[in-house]
C-alpha positions in Angstrom: -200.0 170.4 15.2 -198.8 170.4 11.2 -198.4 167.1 9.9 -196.0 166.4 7.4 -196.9 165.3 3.9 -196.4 161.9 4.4 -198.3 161.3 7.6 -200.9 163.5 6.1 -201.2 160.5 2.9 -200.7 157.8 5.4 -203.5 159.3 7.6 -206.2 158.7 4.5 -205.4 154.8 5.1 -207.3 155.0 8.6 -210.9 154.7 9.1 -210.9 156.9 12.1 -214.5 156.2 12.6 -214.2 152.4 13.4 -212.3 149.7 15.6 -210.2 147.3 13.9 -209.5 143.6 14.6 -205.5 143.3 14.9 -205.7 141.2 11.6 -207.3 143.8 9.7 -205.4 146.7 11.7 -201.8 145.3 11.0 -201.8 145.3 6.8 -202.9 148.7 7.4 -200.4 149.8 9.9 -197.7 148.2 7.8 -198.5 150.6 5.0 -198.6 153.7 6.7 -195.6 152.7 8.2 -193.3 155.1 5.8 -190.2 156.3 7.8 -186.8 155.8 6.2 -186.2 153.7 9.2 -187.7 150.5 10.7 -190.4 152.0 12.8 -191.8 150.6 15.9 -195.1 149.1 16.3 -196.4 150.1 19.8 -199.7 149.7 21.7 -201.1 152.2 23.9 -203.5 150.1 26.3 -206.1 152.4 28.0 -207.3 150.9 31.3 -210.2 151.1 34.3 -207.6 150.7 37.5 -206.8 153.0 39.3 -202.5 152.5 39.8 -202.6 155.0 43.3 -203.6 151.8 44.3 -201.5 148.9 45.4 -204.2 146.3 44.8 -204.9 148.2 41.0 -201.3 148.4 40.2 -200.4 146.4 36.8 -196.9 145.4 36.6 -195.5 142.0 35.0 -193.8 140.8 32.1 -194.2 138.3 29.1 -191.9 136.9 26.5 -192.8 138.0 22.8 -192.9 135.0 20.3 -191.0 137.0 17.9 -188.9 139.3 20.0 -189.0 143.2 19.5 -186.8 144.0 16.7 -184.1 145.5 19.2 -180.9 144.5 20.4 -181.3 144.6 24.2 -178.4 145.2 26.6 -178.8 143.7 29.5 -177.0 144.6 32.7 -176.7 142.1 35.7 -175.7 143.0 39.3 -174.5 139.3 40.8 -171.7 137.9 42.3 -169.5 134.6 42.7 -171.1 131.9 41.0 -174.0 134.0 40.0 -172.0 136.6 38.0 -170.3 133.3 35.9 -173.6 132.0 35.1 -175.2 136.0 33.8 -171.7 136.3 31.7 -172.1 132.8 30.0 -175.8 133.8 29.7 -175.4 136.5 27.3 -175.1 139.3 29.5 -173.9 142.5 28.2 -172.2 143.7 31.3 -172.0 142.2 35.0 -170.6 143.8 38.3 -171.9 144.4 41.3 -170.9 147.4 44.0 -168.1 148.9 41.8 -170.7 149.8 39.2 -172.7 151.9 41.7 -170.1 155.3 41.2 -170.0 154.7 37.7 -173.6 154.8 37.1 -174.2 157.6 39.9 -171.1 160.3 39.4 -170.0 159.1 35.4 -174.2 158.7 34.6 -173.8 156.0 32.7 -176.8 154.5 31.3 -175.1 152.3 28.5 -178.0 149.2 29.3 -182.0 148.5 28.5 -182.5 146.2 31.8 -180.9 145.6 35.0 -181.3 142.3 36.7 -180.3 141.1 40.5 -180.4 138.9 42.2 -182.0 139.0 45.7 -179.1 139.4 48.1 -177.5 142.7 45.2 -180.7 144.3 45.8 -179.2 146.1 48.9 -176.3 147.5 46.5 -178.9 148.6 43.5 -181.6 149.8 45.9 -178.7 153.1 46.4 -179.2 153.6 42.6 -182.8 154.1 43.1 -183.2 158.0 42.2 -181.3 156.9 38.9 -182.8 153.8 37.9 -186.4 154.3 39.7 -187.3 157.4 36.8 -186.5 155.2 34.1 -188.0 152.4 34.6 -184.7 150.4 35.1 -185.0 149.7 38.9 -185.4 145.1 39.0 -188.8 143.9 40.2 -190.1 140.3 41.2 -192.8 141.1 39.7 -191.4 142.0 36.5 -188.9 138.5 36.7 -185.8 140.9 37.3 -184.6 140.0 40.6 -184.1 136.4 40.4 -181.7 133.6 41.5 -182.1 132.3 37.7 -180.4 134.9 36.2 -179.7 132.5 33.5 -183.4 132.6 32.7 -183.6 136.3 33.0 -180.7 137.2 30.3 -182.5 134.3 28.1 -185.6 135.4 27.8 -185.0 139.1 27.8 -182.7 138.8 24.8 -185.2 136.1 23.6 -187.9 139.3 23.4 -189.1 139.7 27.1 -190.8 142.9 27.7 -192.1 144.6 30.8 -195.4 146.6 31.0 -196.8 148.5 33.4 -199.5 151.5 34.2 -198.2 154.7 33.6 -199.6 157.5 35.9 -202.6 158.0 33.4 -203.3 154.6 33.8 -201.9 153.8 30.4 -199.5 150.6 29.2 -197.2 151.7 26.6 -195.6 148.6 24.7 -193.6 147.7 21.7 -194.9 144.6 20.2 -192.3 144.7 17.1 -190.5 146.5 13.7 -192.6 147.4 10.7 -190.6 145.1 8.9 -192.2 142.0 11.1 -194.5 139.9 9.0 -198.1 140.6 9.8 -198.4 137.1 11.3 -195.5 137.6 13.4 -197.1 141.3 14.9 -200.7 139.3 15.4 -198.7 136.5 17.3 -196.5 139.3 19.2 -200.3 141.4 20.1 -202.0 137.9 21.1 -199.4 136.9 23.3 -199.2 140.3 25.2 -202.6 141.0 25.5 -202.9 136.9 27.2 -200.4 138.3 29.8 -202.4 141.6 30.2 -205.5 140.2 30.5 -204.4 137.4 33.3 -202.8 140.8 35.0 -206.4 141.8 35.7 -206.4 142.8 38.9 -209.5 141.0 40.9 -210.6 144.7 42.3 -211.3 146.1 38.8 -215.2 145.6 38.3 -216.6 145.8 35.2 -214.4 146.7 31.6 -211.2 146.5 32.5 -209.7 147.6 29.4 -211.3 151.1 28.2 -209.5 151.5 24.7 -206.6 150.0 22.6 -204.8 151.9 19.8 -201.9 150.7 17.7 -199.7 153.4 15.4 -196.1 153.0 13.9 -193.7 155.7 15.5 -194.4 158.2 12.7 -197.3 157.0 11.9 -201.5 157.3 12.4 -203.2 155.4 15.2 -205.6 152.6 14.7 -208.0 152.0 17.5 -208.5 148.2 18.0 -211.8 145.9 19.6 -211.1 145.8 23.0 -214.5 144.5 24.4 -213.0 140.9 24.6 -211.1 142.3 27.7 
């Protein structure tokens, strides 16, 4: 694959041959970070499970110190009392079975998370060949389906973000904008890799974390120490 010119000069700022602490790796990530818009800093978190497996299955959530960088919409199925409290949360939109058709015939997508609460889960479970591919469908697990939805709206507009396996055994997560200070990136990384590496599933023997790389969206990949994991 032909790399533009710019990735191509932001490619010679990367020691390919070696693993970075996150200190050193973010000054160099900010500067190779060139796009004309505020890119976003993601890890790609190789692991040892196995996610065919229920008991190897990494799913959960943490709040960000810093947030992402992005303005998340959050969607809330909840009703009576429950739907008040989500609205006076923050919540970008709020409904419950009269949202089902819209989101099913009309395909409208116009949120980042959905959260329920326990006895709406009935209602959103018929959205599951919408929501399921995406990665929208609430989880326990994840803090989505909750009672607290006052909680929920809080912390996910206060930077919560969800990771989970991928079907190559991969996490993909945003940890934050280019523009983020380099001390507010290093918080963001320590704070997620704490959650990741209480996640570790007691049935995973030996390393549990194979490799960790952290790039820019247009930009070159740094691989980072992992062996602490």
């Amino acid at each position: 694959m032909k790399r533009g010119k710019k990735y191509q000069e932001a490619a010679k700022l990367v020691d390919r041959t070696r693993l970075y602490e996150i200190e050193e790796a973010v000054p160099v990530l900010k500067k190779t970070a060139v796009a004309k818009f505020d890119e976003t800093i993601e890890l790609n978190i190789r692991t040892s499970c196995d996610g065919r497996h229920a008991d190897q299955a990494i799913r959960g959530a943490v709040v960000l110190p810093h947030g992402t960088g992005k303005t998340v919409r959050v969607l809330v199925f909840a009703k009576g009392i429950k739907a008040d409290e989500a609205q006076a949360a923050g919540a970008d939109f709020v409904g419950g079975e009269e949202l089902i058709p819209r989101i099913q015939n009309e395909g409208w997508l116009d949120f980042d998370v959905v959260v329920a609460t326990p006895d709406m889960m009935g209602v959103v479970g018929r959205l599951g060949k919408v929501l399921g591919p995406k990665g929208l469908m609430p989880n326990p697990k994840a803090g989505t389906v909750t009672m607290d939805v006052t909680k929920a709206v809080n912390d996910i507009k206060a930077g919560k973000i969800e990771y989970r396996l991928d079907k190559a055994n991969i996490v993909h997560v945003p940890i934050g904008k280019a523009s983020f200070t380099e001390e507010q990136l290093v918080d963001n990384y320590n704070a997620l890799m704490a959650a990741i590496a209480k996640a570790k599933p007691s049935t995973v023997k030996g390393q549990y974390l194979k490799s960790i790389s952290i790039a820019s969206t247009m930009g070159p990949g740094l691989k980072l120490v992992c062996n602490k994991y």
